[in-house]
C-alpha positions as CSV (number, residue, x, y, z in Angstrom):
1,X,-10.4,12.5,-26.7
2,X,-11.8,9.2,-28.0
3,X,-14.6,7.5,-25.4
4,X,-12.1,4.4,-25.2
5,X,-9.4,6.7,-23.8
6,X,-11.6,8.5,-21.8
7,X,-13.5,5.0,-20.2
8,X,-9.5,3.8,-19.6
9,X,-8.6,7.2,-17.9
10,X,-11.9,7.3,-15.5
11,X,-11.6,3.4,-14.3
12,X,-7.6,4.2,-13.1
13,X,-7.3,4.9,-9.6
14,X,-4.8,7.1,-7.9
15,X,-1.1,6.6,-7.4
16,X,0.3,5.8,-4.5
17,X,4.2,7.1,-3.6
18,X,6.2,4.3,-1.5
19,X,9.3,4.7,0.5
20,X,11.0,1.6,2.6
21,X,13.1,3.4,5.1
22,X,15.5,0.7,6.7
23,X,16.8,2.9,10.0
24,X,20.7,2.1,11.0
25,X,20.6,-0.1,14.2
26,X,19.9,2.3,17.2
27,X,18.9,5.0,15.5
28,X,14.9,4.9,15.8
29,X,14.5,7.5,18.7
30,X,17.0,9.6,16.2
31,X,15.2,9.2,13.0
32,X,11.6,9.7,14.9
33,X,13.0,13.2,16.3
34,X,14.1,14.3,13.4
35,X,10.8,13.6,11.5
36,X,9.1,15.8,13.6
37,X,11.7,18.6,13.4
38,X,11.1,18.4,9.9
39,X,7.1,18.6,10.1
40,X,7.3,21.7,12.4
41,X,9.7,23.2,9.9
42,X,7.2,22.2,7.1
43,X,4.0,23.2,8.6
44,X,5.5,26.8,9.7
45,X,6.1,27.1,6.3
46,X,2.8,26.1,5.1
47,X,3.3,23.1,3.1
48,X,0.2,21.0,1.8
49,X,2.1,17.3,1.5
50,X,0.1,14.5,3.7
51,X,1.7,11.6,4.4
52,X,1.7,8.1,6.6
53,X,4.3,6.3,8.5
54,X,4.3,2.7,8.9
55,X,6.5,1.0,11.1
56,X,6.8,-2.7,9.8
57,X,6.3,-5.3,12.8
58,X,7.5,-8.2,11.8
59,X,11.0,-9.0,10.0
60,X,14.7,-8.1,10.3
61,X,15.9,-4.6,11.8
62,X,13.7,-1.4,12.0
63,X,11.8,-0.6,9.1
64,X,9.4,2.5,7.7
65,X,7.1,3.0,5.0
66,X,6.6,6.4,3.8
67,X,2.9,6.5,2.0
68,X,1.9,9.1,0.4
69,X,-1.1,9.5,-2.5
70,X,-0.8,11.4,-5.9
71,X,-3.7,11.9,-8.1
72,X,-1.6,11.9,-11.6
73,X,1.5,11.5,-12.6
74,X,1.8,15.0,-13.4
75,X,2.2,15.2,-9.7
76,X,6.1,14.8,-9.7
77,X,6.6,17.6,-11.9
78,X,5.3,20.0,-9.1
79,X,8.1,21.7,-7.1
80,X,7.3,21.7,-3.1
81,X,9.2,24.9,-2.1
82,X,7.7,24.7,1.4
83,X,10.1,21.1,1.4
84,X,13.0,22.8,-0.1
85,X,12.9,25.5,2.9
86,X,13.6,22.3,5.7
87,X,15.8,20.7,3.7
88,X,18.7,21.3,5.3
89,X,16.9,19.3,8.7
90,X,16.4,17.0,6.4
91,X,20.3,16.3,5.2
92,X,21.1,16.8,9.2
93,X,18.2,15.3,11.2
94,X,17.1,12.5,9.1
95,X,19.1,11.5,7.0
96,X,22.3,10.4,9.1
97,X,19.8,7.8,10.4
98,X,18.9,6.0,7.4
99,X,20.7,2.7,6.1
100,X,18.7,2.4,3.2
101,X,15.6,3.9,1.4
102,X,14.0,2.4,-1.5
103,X,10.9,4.3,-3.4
104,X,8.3,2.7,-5.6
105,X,5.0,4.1,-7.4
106,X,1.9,1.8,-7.0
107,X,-1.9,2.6,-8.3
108,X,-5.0,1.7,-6.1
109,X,-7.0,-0.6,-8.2
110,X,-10.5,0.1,-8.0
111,X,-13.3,-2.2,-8.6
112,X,-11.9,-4.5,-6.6
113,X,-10.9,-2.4,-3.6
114,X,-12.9,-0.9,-1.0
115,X,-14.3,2.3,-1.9
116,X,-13.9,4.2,1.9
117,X,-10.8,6.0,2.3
118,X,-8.3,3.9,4.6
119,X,-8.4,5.0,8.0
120,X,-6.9,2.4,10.4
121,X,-4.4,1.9,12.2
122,X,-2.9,-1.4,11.6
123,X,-2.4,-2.6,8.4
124,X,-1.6,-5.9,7.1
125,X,0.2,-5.8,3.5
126,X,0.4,-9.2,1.5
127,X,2.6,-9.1,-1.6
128,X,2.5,-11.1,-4.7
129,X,5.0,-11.5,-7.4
130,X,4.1,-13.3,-10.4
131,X,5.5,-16.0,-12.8
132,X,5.8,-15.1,-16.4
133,X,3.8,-18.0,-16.9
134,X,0.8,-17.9,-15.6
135,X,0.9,-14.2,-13.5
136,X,-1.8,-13.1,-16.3
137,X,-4.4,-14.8,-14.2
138,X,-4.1,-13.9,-11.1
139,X,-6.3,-10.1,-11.6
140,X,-8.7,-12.5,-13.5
141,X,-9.4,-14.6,-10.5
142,X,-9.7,-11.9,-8.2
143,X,-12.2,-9.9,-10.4
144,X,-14.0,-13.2,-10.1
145,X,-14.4,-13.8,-6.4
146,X,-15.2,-10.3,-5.7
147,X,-17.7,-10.6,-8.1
148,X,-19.0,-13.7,-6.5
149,X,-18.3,-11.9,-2.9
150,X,-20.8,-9.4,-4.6
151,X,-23.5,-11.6,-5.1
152,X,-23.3,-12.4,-1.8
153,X,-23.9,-8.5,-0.8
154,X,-19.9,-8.3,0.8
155,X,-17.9,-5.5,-0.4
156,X,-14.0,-5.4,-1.1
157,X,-12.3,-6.0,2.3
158,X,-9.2,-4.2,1.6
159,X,-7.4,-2.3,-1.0
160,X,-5.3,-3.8,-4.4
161,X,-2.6,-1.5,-5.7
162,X,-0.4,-2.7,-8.7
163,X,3.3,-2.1,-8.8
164,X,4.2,0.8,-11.6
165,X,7.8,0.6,-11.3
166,X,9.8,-2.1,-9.7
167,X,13.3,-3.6,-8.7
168,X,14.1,-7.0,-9.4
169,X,13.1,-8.3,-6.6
170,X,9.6,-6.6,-6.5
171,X,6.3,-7.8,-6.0
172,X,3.8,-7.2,-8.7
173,X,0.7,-6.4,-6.6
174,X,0.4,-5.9,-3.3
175,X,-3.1,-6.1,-1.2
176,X,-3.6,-4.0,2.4
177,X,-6.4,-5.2,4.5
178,X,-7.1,-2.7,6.9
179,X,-7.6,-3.3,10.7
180,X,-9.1,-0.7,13.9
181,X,-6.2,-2.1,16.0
182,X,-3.9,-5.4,16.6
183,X,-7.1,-6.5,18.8
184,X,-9.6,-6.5,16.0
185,X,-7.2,-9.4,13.9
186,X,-8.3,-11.7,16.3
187,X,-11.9,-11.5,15.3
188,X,-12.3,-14.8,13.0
189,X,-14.3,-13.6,9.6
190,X,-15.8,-16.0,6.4
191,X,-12.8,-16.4,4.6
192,X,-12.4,-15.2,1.1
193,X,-12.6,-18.8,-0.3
194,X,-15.0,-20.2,1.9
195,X,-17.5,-17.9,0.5
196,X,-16.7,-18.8,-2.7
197,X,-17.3,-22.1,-2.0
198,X,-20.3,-21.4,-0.2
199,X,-21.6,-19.2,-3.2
200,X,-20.3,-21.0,-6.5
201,X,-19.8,-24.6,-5.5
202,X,-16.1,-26.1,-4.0
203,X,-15.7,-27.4,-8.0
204,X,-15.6,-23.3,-8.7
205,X,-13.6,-22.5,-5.8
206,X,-10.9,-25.4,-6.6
207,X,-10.5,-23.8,-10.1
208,X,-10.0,-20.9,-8.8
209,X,-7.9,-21.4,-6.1
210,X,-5.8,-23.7,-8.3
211,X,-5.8,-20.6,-11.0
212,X,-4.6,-18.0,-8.3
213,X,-2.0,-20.1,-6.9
214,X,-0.4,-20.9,-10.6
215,X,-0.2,-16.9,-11.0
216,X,2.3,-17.1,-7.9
217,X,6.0,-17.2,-8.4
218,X,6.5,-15.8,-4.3
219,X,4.0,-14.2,-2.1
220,X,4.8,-12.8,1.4
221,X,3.5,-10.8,4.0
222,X,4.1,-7.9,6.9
223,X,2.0,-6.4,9.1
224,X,2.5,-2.5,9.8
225,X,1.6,0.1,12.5
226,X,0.4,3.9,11.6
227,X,3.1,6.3,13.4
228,X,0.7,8.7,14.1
229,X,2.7,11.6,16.1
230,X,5.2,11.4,12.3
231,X,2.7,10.7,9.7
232,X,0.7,14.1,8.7
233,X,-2.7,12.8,7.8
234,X,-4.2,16.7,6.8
235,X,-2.9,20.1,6.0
């Protein structure tokens, strides 16, 4: 393998699998029973798939995000046969009590992400799609303030993950800063520009700021809850 290839392949992080589940009206209590049929069935039968559920907190109707990690591509080739034993539960219990499901693969970025594994509670998710423009910038600006966060001894605060397949409609990158609980957001911390400012001069952060927002052709954000008693954190 040529050194380039292999310096490429040891920088990229892992992939992360994304499911929106948009539950029909009523149907939570449903969908959250059936989930959990589903994991008894799957852990009787020995199955090594982890997972977390999200349950967004903000925004129209009841919404899930099904997060799970995969180390490679190569990943989806594998058959899960523990999976294909519950199926059925799943066609019967679940299913009847989804409107809409949507799944996306996303890659950690790291570098720029925290290196700890994520183990919070409450999440909140900020998406960024980018202009065709001017989007090119926007990984170059944040590569520069957590370099200038460095200098300042402060790590990554949360994690960056970069869209690998997407619907029209889809963000390019999406950032998750993680949080113990909903009380811990109310603790004010530095701000990610006003360190900047306070490390590089307001000239630098203006430039970059100005840079950053350029990138943007829409940015939004939700914030999520970990459902612990239907998310399966280990084996």
């Amino acid at each position: 393998m040529p050194q380039n290839a292999k310096a490429q392949n040891e920088n990229l992080g892992p992939l992360l699998s994304v499911t929106e589940l948009v539950i029909k009206p009523g149907h939570e209590m449903q969908f959250r029973e059936g989930i959990k049929a589903w994991m008894a069935c799957y852990s009787e039968n020995n199955g090594d798939w982890t997972w977390r559920l999200w349950q967004r907190q903000q925004g129209e109707g009841t919404v899930f995000v099904l997060a799970s990690e995969m180390a490679n591509w190569a990943e989806m080739d594998k058959s899960d046969e523990s999976g294909a034993s519950c199926q059925d539960l799943g066609r019967t219990l679940i299913n009847p009590h989804i409107e809409k499901a949507t799944n996306h693969i996303t890659r950690l970025q790291p570098g720029i992400s925290k290196n700890a594994l994520l183990t919070e509670d409450v999440i909140r998710v900020s998406f960024y799609s980018l202009n065709n423009a001017n989007g090119h910038k926007m990984m170059e600006v944040v590569k520069e303030v957590e370099a200038i966060r460095k200098q300042a001894n402060l790590e990554p605060n949360g994690y960056w993950y970069q869209w690998q397949t997407a619907d029209p409609g889809s963000p390019s990158y999406h950032h998750v800063m993680p949080y113990k609980d909903f009380a811990a957001m109310d603790i004010m911390l530095e701000g990610v520009w006003q360190t900047v400012e306070k490390q590089a001069g307001k000239a630098k952060k203006d430039e970059l700021q100005a840079a950053f927002r350029s990138s943007l052709d829409l940015s939004w954000n939700y914030i999520y809850k970990l459902d612990k008693e239907i998310s399966r954190l280990n084996k």
